[in-house]
The first five atom37 places (N, CA, C, CB, O) and aatype in JSON, in Angstrom:
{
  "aatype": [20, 20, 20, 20, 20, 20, 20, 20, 20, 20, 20, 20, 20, 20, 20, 20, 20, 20, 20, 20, 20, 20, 20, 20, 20, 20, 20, 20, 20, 20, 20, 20, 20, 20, 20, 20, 20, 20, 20, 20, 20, 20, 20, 20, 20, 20, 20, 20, 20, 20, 20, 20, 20, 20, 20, 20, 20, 20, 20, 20, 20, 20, 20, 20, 20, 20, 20, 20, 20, 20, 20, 20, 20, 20, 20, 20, 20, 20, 20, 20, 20, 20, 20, 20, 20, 20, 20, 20, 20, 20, 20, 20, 20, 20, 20, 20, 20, 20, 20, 20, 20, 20, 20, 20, 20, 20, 20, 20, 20, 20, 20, 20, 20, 20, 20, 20, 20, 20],
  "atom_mask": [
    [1, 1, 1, 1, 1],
    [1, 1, 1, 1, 1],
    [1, 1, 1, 1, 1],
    [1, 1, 1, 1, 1],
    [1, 1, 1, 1, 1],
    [1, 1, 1, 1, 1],
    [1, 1, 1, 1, 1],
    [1, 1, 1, 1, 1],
    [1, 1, 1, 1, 1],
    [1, 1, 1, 1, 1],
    [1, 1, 1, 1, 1],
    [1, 1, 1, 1, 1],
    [1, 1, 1, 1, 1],
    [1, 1, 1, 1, 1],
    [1, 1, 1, 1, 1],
    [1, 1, 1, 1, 1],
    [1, 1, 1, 1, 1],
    [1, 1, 1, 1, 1],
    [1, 1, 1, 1, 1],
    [1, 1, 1, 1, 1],
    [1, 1, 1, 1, 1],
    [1, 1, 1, 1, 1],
    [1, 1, 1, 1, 1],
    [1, 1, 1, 1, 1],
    [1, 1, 1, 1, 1],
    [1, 1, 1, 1, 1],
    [1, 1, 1, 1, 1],
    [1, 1, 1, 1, 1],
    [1, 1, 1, 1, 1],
    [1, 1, 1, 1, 1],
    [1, 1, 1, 1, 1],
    [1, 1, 1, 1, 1],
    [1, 1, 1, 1, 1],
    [1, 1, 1, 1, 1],
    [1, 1, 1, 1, 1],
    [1, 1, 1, 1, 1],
    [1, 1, 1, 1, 1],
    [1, 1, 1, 1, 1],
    [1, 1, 1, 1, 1],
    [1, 1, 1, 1, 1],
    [1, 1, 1, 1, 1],
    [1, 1, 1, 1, 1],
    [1, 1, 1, 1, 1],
    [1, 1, 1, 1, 1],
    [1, 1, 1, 1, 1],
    [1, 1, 1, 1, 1],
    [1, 1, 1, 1, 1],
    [1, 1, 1, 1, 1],
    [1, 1, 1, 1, 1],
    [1, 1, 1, 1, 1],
    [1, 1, 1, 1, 1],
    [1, 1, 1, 1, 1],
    [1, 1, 1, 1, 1],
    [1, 1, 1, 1, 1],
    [1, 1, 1, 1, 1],
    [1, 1, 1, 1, 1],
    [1, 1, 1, 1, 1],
    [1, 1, 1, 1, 1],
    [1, 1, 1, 1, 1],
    [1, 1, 1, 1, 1],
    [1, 1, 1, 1, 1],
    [1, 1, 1, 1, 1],
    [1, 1, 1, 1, 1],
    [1, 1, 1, 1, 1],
    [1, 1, 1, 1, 1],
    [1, 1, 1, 1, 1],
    [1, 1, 1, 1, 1],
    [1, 1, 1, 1, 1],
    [1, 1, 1, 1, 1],
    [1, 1, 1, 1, 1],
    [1, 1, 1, 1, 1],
    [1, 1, 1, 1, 1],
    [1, 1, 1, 1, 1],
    [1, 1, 1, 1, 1],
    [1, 1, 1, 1, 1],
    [1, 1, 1, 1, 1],
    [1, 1, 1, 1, 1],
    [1, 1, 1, 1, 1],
    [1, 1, 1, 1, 1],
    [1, 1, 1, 1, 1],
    [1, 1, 1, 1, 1],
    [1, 1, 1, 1, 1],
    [1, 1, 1, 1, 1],
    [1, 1, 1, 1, 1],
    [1, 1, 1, 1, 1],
    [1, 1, 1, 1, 1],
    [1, 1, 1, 1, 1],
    [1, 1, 1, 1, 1],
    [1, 1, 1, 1, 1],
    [1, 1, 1, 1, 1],
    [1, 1, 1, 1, 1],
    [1, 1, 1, 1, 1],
    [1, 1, 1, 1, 1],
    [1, 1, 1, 1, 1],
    [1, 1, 1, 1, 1],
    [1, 1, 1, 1, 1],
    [1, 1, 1, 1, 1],
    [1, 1, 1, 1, 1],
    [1, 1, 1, 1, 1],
    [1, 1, 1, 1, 1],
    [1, 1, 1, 1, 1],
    [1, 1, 1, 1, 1],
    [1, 1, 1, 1, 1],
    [1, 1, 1, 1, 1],
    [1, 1, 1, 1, 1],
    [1, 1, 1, 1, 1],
    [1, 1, 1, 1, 1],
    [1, 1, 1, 1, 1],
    [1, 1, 1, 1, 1],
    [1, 1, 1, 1, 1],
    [1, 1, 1, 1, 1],
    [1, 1, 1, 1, 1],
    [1, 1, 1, 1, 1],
    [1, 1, 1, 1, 1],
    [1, 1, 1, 1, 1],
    [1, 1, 1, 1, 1],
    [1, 1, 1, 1, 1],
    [1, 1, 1, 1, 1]
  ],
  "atom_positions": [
    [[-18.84, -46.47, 10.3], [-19.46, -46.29, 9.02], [-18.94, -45.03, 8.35], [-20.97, -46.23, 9.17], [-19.0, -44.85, 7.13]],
    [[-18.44, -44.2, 9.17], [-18.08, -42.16, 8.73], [-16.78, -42.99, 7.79], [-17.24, -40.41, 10.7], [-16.76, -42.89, 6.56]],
    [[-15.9, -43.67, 8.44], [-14.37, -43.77, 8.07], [-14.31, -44.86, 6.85], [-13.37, -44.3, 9.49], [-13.27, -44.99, 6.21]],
    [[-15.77, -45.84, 6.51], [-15.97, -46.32, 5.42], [-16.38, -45.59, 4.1], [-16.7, -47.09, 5.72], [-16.12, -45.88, 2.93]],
    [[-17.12, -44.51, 4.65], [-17.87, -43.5, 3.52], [-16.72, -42.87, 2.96], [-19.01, -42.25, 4.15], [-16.44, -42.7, 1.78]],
    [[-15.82, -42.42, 4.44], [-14.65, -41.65, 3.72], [-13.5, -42.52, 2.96], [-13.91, -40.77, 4.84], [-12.89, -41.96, 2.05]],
    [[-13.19, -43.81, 3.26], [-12.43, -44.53, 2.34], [-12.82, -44.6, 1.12], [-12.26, -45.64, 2.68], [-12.06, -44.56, 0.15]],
    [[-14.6, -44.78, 1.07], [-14.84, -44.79, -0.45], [-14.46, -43.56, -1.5], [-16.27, -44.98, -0.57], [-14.08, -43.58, -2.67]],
    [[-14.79, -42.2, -0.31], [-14.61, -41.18, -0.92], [-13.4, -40.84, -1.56], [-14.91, -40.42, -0.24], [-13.38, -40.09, -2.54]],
    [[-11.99, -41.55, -0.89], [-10.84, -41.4, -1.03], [-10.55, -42.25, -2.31], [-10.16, -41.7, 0.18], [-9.71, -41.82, -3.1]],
    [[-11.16, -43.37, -2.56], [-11.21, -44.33, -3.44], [-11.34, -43.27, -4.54], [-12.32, -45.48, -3.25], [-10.45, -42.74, -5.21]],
    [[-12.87, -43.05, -4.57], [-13.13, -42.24, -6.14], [-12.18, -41.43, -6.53], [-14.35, -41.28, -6.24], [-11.56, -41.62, -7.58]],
    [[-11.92, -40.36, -5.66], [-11.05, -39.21, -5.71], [-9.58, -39.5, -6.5], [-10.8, -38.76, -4.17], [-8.82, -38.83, -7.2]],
    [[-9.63, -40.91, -5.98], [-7.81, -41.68, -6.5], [-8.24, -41.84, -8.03], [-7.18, -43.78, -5.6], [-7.66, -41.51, -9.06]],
    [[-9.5, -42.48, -7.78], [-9.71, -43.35, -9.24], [-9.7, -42.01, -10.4], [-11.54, -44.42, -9.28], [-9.05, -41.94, -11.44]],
    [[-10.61, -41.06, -9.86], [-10.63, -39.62, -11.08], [-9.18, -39.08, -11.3], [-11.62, -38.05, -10.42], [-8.96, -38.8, -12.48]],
    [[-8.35, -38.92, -10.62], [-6.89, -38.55, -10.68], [-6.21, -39.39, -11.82], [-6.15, -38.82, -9.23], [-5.48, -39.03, -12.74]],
    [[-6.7, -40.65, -11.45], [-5.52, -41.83, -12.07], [-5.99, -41.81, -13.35], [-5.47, -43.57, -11.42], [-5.12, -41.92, -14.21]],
    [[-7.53, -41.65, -13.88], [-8.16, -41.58, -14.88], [-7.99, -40.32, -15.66], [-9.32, -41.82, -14.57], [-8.31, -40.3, -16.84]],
    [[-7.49, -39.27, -15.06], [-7.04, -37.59, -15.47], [-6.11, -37.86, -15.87], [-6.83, -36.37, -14.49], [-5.94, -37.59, -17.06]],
    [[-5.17, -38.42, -15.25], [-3.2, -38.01, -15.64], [-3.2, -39.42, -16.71], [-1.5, -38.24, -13.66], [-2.51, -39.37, -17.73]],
    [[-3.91, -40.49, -16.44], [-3.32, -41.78, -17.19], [-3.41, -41.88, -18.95], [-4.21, -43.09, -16.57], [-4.53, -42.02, -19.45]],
    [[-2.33, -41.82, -19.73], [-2.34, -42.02, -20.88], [-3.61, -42.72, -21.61], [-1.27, -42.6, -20.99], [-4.13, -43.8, -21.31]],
    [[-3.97, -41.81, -22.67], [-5.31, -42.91, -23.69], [-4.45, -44.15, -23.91], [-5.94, -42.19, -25.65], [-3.31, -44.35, -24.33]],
    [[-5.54, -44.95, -23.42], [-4.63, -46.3, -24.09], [-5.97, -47.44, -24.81], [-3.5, -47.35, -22.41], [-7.08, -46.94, -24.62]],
    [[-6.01, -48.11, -25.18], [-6.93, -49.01, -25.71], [-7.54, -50.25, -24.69], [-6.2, -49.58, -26.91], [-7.83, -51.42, -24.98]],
    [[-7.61, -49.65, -23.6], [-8.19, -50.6, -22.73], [-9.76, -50.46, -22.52], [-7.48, -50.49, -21.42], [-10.18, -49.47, -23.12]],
    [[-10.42, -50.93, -22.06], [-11.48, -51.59, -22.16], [-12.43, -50.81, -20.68], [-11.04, -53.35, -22.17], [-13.44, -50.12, -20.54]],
    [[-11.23, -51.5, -19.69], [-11.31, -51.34, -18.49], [-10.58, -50.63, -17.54], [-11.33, -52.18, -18.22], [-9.41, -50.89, -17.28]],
    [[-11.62, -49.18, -16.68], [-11.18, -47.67, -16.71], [-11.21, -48.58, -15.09], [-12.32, -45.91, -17.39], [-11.54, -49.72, -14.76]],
    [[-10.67, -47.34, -14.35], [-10.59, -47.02, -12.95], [-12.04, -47.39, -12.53], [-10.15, -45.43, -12.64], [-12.18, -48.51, -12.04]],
    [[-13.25, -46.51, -12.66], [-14.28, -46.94, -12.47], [-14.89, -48.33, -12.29], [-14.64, -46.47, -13.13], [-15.5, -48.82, -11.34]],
    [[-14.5, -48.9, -13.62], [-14.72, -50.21, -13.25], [-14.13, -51.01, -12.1], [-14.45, -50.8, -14.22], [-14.84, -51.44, -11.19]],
    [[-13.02, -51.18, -12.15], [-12.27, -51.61, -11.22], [-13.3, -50.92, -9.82], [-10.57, -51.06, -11.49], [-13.97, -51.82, -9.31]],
    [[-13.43, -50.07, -9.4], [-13.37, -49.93, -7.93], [-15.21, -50.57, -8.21], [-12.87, -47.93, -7.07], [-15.64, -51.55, -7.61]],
    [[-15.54, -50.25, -8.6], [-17.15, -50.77, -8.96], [-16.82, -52.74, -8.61], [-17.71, -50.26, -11.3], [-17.3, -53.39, -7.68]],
    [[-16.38, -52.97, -9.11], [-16.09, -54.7, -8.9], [-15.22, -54.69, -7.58], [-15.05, -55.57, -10.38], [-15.76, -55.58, -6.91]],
    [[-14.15, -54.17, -6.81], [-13.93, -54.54, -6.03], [-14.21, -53.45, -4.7], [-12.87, -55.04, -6.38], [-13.59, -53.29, -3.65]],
    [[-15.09, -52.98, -5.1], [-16.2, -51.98, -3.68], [-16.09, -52.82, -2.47], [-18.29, -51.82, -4.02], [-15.56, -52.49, -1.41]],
    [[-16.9, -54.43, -2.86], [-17.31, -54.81, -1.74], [-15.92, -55.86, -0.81], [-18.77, -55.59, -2.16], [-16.05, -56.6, 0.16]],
    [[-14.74, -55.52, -1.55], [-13.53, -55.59, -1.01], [-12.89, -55.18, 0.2], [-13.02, -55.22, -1.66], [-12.21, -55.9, 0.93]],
    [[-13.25, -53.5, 0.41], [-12.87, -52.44, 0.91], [-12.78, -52.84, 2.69], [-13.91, -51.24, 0.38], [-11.79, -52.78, 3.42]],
    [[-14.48, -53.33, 3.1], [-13.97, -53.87, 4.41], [-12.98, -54.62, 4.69], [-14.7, -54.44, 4.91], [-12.28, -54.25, 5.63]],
    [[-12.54, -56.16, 3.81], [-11.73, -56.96, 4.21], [-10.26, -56.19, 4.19], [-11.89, -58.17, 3.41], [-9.54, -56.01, 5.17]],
    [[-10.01, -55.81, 2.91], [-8.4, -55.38, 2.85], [-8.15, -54.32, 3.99], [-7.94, -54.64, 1.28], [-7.13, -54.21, 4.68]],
    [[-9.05, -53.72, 4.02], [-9.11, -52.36, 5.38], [-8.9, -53.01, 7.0], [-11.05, -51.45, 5.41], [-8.42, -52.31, 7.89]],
    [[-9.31, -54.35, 7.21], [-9.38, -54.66, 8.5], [-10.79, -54.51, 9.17], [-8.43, -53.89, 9.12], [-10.96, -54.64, 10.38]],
    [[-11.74, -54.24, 8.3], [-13.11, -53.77, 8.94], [-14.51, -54.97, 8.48], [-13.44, -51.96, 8.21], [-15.71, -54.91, 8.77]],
    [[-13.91, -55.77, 7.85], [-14.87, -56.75, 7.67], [-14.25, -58.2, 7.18], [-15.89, -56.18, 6.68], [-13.1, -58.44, 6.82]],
    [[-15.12, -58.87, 7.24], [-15.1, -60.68, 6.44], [-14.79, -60.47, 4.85], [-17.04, -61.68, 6.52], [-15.3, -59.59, 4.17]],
    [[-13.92, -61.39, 4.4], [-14.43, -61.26, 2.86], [-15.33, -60.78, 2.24], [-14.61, -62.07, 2.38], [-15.23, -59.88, 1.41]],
    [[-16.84, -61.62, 2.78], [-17.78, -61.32, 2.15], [-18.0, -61.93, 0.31], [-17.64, -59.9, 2.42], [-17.74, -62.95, -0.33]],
    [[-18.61, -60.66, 0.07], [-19.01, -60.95, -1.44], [-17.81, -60.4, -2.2], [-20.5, -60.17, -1.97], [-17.98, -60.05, -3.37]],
    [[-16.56, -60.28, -1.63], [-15.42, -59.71, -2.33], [-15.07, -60.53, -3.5], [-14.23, -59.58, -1.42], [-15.21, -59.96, -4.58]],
    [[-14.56, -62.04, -3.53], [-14.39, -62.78, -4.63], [-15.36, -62.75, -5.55], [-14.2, -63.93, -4.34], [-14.81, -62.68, -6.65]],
    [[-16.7, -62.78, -5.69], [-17.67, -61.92, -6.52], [-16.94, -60.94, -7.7], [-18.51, -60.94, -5.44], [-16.58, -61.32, -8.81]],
    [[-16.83, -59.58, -7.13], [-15.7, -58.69, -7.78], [-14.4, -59.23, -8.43], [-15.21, -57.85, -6.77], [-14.07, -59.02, -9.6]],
    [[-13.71, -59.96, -7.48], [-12.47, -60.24, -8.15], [-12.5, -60.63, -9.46], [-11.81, -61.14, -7.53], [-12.02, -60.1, -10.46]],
    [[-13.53, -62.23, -9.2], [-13.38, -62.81, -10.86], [-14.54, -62.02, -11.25], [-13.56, -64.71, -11.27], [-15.27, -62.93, -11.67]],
    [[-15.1, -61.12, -11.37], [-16.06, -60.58, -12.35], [-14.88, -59.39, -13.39], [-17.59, -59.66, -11.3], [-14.98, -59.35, -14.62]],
    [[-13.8, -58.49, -12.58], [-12.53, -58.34, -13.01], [-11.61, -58.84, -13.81], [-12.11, -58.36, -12.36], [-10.98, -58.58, -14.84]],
    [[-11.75, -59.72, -12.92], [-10.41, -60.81, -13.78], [-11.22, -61.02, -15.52], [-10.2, -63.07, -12.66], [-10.66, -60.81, -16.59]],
    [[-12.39, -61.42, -15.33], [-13.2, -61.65, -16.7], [-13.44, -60.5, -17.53], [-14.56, -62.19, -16.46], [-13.77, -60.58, -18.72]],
    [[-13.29, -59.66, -17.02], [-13.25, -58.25, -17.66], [-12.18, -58.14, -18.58], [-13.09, -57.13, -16.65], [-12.31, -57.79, -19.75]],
    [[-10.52, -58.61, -17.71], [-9.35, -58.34, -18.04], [-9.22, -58.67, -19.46], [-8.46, -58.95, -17.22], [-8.02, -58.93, -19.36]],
    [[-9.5, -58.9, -20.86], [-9.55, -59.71, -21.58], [-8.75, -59.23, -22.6], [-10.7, -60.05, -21.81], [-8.82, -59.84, -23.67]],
    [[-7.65, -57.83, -22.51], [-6.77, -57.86, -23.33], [-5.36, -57.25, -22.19], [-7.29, -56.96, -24.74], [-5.48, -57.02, -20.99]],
    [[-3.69, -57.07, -23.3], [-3.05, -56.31, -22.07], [-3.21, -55.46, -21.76], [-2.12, -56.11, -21.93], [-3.13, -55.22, -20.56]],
    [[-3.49, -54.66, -22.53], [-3.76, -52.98, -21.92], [-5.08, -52.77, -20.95], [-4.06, -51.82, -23.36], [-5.28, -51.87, -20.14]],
    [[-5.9, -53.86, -21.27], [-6.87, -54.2, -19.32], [-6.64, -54.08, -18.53], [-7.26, -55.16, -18.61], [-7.0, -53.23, -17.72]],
    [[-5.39, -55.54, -18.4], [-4.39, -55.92, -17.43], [-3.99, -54.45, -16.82], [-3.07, -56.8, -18.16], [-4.27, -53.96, -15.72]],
    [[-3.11, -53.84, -18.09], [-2.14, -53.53, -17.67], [-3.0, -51.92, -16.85], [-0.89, -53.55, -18.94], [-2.49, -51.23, -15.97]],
    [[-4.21, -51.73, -17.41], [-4.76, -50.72, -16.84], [-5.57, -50.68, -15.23], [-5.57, -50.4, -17.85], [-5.73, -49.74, -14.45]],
    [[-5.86, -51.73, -15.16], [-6.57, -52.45, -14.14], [-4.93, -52.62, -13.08], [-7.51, -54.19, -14.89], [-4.9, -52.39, -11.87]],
    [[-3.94, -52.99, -13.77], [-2.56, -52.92, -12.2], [-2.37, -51.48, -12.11], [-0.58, -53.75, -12.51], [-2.25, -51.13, -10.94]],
    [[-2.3, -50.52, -12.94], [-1.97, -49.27, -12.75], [-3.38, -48.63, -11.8], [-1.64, -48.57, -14.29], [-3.4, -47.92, -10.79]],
    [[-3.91, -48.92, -12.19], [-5.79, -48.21, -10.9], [-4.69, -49.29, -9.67], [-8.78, -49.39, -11.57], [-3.87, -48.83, -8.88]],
    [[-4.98, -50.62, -9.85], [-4.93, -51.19, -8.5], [-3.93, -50.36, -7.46], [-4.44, -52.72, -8.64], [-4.11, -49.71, -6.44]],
    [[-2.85, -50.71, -8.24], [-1.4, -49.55, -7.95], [-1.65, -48.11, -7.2], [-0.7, -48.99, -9.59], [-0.94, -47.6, -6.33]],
    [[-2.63, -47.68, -7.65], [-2.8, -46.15, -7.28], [-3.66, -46.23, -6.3], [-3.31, -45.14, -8.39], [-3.53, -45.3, -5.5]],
    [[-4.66, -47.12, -6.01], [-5.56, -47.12, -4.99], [-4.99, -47.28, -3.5], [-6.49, -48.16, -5.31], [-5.25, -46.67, -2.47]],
    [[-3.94, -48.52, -3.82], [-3.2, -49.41, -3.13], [-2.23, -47.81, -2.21], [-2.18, -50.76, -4.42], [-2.0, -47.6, -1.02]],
    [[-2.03, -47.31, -2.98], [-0.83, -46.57, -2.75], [-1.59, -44.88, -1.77], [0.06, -46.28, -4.65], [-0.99, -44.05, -1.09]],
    [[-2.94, -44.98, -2.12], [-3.65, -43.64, -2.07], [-3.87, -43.77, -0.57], [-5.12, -43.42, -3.09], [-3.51, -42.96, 0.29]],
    [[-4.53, -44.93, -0.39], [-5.01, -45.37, 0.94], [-4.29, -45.82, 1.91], [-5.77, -46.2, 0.87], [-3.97, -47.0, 1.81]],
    [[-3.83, -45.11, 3.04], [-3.2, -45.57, 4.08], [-3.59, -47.08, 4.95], [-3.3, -44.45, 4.86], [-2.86, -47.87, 5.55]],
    [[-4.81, -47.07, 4.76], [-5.63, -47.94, 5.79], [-5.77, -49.16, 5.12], [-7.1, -47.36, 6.23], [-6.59, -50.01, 5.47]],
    [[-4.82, -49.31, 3.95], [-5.05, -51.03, 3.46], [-3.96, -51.52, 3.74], [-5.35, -51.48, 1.88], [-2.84, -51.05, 3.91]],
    [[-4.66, -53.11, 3.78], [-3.63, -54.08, 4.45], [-2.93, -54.43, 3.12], [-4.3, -55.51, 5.36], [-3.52, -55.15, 2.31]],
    [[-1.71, -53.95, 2.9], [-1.69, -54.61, 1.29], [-1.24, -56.09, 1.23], [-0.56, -53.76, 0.24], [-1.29, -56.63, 0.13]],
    [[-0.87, -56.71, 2.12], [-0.87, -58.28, 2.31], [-2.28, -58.41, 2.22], [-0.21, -58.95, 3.75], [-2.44, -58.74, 1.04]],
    [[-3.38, -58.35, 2.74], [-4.4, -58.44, 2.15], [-4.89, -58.43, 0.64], [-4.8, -57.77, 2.67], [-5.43, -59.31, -0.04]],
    [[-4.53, -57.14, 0.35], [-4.82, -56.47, -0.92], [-4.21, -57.5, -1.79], [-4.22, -54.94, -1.11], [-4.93, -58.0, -2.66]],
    [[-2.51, -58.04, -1.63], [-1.9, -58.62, -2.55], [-2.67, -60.27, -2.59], [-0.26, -58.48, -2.19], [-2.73, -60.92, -3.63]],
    [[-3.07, -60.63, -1.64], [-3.88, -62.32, -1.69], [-5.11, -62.45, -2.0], [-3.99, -63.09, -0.41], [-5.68, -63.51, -2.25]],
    [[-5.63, -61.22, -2.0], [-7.07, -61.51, -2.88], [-7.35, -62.38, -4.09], [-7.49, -60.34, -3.39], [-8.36, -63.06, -4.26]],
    [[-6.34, -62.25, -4.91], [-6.76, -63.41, -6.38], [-6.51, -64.78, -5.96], [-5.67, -63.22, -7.94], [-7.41, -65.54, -6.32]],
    [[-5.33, -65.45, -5.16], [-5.15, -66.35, -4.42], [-6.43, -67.29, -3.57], [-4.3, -65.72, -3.7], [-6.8, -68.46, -3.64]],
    [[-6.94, -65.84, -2.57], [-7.93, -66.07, -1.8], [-9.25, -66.59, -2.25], [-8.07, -65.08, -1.24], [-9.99, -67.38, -1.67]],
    [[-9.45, -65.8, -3.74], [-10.58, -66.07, -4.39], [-10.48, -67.04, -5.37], [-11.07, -65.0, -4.89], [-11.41, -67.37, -6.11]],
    [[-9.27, -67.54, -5.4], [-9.36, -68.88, -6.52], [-8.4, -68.71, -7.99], [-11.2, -69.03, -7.11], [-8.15, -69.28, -9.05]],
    [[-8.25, -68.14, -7.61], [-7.48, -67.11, -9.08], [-6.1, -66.77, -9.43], [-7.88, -65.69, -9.05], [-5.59, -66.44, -8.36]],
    [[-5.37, -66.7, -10.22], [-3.7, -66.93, -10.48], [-3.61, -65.4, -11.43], [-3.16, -68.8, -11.62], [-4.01, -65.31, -12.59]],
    [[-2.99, -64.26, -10.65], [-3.06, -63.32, -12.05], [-1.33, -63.3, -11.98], [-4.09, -61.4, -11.93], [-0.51, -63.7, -11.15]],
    [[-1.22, -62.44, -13.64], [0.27, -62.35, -13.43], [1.14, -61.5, -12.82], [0.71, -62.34, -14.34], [2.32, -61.36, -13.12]],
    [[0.67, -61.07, -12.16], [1.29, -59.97, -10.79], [1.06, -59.85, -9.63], [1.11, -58.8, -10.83], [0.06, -60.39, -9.15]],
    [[2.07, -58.97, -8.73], [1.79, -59.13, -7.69], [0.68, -57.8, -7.52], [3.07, -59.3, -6.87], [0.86, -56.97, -8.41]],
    [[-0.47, -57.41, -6.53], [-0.74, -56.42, -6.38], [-0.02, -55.68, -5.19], [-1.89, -56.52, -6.4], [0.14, -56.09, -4.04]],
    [[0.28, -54.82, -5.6], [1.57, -53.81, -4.78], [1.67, -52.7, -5.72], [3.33, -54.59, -4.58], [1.62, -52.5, -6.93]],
    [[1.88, -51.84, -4.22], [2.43, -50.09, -5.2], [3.68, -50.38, -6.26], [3.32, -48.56, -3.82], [3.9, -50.02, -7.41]],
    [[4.4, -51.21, -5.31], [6.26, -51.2, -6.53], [5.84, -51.74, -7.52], [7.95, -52.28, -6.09], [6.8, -51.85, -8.28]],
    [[4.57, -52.35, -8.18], [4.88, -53.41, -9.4], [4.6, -52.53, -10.69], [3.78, -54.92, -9.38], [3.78, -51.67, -11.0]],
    [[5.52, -53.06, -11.2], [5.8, -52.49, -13.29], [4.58, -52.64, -13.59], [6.9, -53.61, -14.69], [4.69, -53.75, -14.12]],
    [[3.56, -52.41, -13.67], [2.6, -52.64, -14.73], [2.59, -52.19, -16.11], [1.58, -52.25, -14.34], [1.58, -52.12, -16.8]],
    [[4.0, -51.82, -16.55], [4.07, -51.89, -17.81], [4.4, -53.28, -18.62], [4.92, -50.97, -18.05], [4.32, -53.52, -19.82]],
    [[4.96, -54.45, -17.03], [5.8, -55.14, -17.94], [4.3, -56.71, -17.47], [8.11, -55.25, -17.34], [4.46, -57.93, -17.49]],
    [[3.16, -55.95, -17.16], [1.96, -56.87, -16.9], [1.47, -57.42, -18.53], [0.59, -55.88, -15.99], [1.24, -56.64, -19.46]],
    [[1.39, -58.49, -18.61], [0.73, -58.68, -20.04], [-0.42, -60.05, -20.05], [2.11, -59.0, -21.24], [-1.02, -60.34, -21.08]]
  ]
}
């Protein structure tokens, strides 16, 4: 439970950074949100739990996404989380929209352009 508290902690910490340095842009949907919808993610991609209520989050996200600069703000958080945290499976991380029913236009991964997400 210590090394879940502290993943979350590591989570926020990423998300305030990414939300500090990241250009104003006209998106909708901040870092916050994102980790708020896919919180209950954290066991599965980590190796520490079942799915669960993770697809919940996903498409509550995905429905969020509703312009590019969403998108494109929502791959840049994913990107940084992905990248912050040692302890994710990112084959995990990357099949979640798959897993949950869902087709987005990227891959989730540290390498992906999310400039060229639309």
């Amino acid at each position: 439970m210590a090394s879940l508290t502290k993943a979350m902690c590591v989570v926020f910490i990423a998300a305030v950074l990414v939300a500090a340095v990241a250009p104003a842009a006209e998106a909708a949907v901040g870092c916050g949100t994102v980790i708020s919808y896919l919180a209950p993610c954290l066991p599965y991609v980590s190796n520490r739990g079942p799915l669960g209520n993770c697809c919940g989050g996903v498409q509550g996200l995905y429905g969020a996404a509703r312009s590019t600069a969403d998108r494109q703000a929502i791959c840049v958080c994913l990107k940084s989380l992905i990248g912050s945290y040692s302890g994710i499976n990112t084959g995990k991380a990357a099949g979640l929209p798959k897993q949950c029913g869902l087709n987005i236009p990227y891959k989730i991964s540290p390498s992906t352009n999310c400039a060229t997400v639309r």
